[in-house]
C-alpha positions in Angstrom: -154.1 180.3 35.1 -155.7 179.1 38.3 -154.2 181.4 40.7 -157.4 184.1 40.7 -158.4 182.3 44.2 -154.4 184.0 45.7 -155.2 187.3 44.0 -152.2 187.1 42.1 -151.3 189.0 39.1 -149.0 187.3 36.8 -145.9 189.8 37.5 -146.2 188.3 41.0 -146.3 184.8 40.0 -143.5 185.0 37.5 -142.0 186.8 40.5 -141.7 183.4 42.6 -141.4 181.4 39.8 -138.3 183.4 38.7 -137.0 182.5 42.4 -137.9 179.3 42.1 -136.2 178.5 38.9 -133.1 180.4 40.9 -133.1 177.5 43.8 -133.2 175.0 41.6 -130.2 176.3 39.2 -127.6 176.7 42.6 -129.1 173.0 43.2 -128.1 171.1 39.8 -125.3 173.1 40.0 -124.1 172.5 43.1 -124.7 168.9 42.5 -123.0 169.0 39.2 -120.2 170.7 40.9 -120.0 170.1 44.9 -117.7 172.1 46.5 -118.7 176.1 45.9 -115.4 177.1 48.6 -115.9 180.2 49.9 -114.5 183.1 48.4 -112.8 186.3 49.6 -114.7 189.1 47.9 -114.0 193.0 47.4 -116.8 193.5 50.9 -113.9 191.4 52.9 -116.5 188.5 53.3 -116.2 184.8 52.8 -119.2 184.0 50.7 -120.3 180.5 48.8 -122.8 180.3 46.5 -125.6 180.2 48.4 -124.5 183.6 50.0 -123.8 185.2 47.1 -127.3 184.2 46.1 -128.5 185.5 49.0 -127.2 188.8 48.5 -128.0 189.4 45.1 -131.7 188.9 45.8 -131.7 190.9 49.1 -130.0 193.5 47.1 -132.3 193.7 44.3 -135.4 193.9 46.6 -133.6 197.5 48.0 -132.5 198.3 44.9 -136.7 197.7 43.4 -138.2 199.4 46.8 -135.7 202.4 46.4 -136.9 202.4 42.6 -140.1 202.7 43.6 -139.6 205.2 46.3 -137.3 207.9 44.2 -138.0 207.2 40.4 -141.1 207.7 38.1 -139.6 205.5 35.3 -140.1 202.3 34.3 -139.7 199.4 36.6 -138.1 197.3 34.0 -134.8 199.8 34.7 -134.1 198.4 38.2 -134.6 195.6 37.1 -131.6 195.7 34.4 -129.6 197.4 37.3 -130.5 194.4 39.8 -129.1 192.1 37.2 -126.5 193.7 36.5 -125.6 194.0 40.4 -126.2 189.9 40.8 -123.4 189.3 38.0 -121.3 192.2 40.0 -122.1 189.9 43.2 -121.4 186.7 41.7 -118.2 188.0 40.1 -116.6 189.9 43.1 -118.6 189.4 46.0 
């Protein structure tokens, strides 16, 4: 895969392709679409895309490192329950 000289496994790689993949898609879709207004969401803040972005990744790094911290189980779990917080985010955030 080439990336033995970074020490990376491929979990991390897909990692920051996954993010990536995630700047790019608010991208074309902001260009398909201009405008994102901010939104009043259930927190009481005015968020755009880009923030709700932004928050949904921030989130799901607690939400893995708390995994991590308090839970045996799989890791796959927090990551269903960071996907399911994003759409929460993008939805009423």
């Amino acid at each position: 895969m080439g990336l033995s000289w970074m020490a990376w496994t491929w979990q991390t790689a897909t990692f920051f392709g996954v993010i990536a993949l995630l700047l790019i898609s608010m991208s074309v879709w902001e260009l398909r679409r201009p405008g994102g207004d901010p939104r009043h969401g259930v927190l009481g803040l005015d968020t755009t895309r880009g923030d709700r972005l932004f928050i949904s990744l921030l989130g799901s790094a607690y939400i893995h490192l708390a995994w991590l911290a308090l839970s045996d189980g799989p890791l796959w779990v927090a990551t269903v329950i960071s996907v399911l917080y994003a759409l929460a985010v993008f939805r009423w955030v």
